[in-house]
N, C-alpha and C positions, 0 to 999 in steps of 0.2 A: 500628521504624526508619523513619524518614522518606524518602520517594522523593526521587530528584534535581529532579524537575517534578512540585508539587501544584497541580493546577488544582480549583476548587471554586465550585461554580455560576455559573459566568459567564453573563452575559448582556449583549446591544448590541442597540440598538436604531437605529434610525433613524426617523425621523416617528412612522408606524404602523406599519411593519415590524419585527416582530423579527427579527432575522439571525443570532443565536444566545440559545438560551435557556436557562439553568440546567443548562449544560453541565459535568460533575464527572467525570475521569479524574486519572490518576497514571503518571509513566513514571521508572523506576529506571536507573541505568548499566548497560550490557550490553542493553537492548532497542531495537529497534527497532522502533519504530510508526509501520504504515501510517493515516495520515487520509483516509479517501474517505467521498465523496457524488459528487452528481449537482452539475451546476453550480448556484450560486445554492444549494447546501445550506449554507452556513456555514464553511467551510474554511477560505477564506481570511484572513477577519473571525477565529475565534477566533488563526490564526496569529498574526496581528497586534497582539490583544491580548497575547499569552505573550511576545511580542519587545519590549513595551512600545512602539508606532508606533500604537499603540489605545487608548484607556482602555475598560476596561468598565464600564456601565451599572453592575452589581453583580459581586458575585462576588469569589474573589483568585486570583492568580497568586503561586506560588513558587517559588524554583529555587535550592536548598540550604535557606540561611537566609534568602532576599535574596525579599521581597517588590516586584512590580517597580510597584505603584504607590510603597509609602512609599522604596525604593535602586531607582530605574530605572538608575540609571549600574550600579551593583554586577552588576545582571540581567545587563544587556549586554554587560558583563566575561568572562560565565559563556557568554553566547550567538554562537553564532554562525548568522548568518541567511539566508537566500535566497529575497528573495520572488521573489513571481511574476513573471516577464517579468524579470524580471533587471537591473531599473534602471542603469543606467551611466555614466561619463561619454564620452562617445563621440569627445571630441577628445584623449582619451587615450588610450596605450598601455595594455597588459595590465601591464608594468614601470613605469608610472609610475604605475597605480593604485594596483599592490598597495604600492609605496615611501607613497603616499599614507595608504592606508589602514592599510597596518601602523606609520607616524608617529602618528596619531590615538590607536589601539590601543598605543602604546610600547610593541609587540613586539622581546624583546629580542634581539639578536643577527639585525637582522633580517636584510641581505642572506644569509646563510645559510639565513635561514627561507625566506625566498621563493626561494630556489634549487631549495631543496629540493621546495615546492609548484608548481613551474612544472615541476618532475618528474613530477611526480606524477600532476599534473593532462595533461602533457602540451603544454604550451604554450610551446614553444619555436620551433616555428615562425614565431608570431604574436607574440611578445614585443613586437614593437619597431612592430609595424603598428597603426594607430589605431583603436581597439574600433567606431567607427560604421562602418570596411569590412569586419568581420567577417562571418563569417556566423552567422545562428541556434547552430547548435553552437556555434561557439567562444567566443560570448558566454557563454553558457548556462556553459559552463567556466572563461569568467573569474568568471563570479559564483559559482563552486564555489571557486574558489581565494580569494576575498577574504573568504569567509565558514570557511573552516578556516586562515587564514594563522595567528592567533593561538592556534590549539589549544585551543578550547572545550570543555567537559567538554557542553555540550549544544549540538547543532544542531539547527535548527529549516528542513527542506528543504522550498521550495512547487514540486511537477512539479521535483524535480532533471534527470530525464532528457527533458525536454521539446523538440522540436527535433532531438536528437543522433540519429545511423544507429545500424544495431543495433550494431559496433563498439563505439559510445562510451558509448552506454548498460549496456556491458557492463563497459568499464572504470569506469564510475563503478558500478556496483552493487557492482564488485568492491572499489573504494575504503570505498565504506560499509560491506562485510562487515569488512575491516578495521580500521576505523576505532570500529566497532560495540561492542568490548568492555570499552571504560572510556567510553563517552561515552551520553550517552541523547539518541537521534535518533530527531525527529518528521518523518513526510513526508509530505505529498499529494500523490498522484498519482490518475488517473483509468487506469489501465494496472494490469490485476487480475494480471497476470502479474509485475509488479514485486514486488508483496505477497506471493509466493510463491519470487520470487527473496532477494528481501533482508529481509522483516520478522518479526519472533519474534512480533507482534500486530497485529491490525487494526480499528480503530472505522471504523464505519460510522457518518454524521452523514443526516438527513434532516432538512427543515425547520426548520436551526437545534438540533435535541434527536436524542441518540447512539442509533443505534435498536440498535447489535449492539454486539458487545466481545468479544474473544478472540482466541485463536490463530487463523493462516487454516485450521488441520486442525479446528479447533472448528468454525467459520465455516462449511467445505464440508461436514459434519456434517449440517447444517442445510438442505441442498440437497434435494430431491424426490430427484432423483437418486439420492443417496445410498446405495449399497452396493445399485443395481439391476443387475440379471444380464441383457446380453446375449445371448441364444443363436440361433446361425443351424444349422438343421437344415434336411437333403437327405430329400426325398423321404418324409415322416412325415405322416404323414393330419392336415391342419389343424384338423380339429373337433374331434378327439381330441386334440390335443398341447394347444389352447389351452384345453380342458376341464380337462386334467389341470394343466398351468402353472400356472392363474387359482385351482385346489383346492388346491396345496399350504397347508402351513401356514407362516402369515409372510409368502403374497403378499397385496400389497393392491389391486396392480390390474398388467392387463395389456396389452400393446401388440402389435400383428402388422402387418407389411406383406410383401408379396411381391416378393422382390428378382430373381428369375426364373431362369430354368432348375432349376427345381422344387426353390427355398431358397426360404424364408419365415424372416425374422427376427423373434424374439418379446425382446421388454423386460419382464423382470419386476419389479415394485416394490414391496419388503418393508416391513413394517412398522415405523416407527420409525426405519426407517435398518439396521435389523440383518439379520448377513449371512445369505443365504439359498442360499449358492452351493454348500454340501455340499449341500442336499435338492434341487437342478436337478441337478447331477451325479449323485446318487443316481436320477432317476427318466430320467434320458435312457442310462443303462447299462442299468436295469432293461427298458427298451424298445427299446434294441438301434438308437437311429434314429445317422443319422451328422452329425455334428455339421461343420461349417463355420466355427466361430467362438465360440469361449465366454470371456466376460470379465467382470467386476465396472466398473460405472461406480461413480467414487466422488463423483461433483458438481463441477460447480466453484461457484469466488467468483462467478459472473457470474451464476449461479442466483440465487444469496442475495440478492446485492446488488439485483437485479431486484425481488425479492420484500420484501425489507425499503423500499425505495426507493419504492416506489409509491403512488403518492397515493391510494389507497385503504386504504394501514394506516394 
């Protein structure tokens, strides 16, 4: 069964630069996909091609059946967009764009529809005020609302929450979890917390070519970090505990600082990622020492993404 968005090797160039390259993912209704890189990795260039405001050097884009170089209208039917920086008309109202752009769109029944998304979105205060005295956020909102006025089965979101206080980026994360299960929504954000709030997957883009792909539990999986043991112990003869820590079986290496008043915290890091927290528990009973703190770090995305990201893979 074929995805809602099949993208297959795309590539863009510019002079000598490639800016994406033989770039091949798939995203179905009901997922949400985080897009991150580092800036200048590509993001916003592939966005562009998928919404058709790009052609790609090679490659296709699909979304259903609707190829968006040979039906770019048809695409755009299917899509709804939000680039970057939130393009606008600024001697507009927030109500006279969306009357504007839901016109274009022959959205039907539309004052009702945009009643409904000035709900939604929260824009009722600013309806009537001109989008160039807005601020940051509320812009940022009206380009949320002109790009779901029509009811897209796919959005294509660049930094939806970009700009907004923690507040507002909490209502729209919570808009997208709803919004999320008949629609397939792509987003870039540079915000690794967002990928954890809202997204069921996340590609990682480097250099133009996807360096990762998977869920963000797959992802932090992948972390150094991963399913290491912190333990803070009182008063346990140091030579001895990091002897024994660094011996078990499953550690691969180990870490101590002296946090003072005779604690010493040790980081243990298993191998592979697998858990190693019953045999720390087994050998700090076994020894009787008194424990200050004992937890599992499980990684984050910001590990990963550091490590995939780097100009040295």
């Amino acid at each position: 069964m074929m995805a809602l968005v099949e993208i297959k090797h795309l590539t863009k160039r510019f002079h000598d630069f490639t800016a994406v390259n033989d770039v091949s993912f798939a995203v179905d209704r009901g997922e949400v996909l985080g897009f991150l890189g580092p800036n200048g990795a590509g993001k916003s260039t592939t966005m562009k091609m998928i919404t058709g405001f790009l052609a790609p050097d090679s490659g296709s884009v699909v979304v259903g059946n609707d190829d968006v170089i040979d039906d770019p209208v048809s695409v755009k039917r299917r899509i709804g967009y939000l680039p970057e920086g939130a393009p606008l008309y600024s001697d507009m109202t927030p109500g006279q764009l969306l009357q504007f752009v839901g016109d274009i769109r022959r959205v039907p029944k539309l004052a009702e529809r945009i009643g409904e998304v000035v709900e939604t979105i929260n824009l009722e205060s600013v309806l009537a005020q001109p989008i160039g005295t807005l601020s940051k956020g509320f812009k940022r909102r009206v380009g949320i609302a002109q790009a779901i006025l029509h009811d897209p089965e796919v959005l294509v979101l660049d930094e939806p929450t970009d700009g907004l206080d923690p507040n507002q980026k909490h209502e729209v994360r919570t808009l997208i979890n709803a919004m999320a299960q008949d629609k397939a929504i792509i987003l870039s954000t540079h915000i690794l917390e967002e990928v954890d709030a809202v997204c069921t997957r996340a590609i990682i883009i480097a250099r133009g070519e996807i360096v990762a792909d998977g869920s963000p539990e797959d992802l932090e999986r992948r972390s150094p970090k991963h399913n290491a043991v912190v333990l803070m112990v009182r008063a346990a003869p140091q030579a001895e505990a990091a002897q024994l820590l660094s011996g078990l079986r499953g550690s691969r290496a180990l870490e101590s600082r002296e946090v003072g008043g005779g604690v010493t915290e040790y980081t243990i890091y298993p191998v592979d990622g697998k858990s190693i927290l019953a045999d720390v528990g087994r050998l700090v009973r076994e020894r009787g020492w008194t424990v200050e703190r004992l937890e599992v770090d499980r990684g984050g995305l910001d590990e990963v993404f550091r490590a995939v990201t780097s100009p040295q893979n």
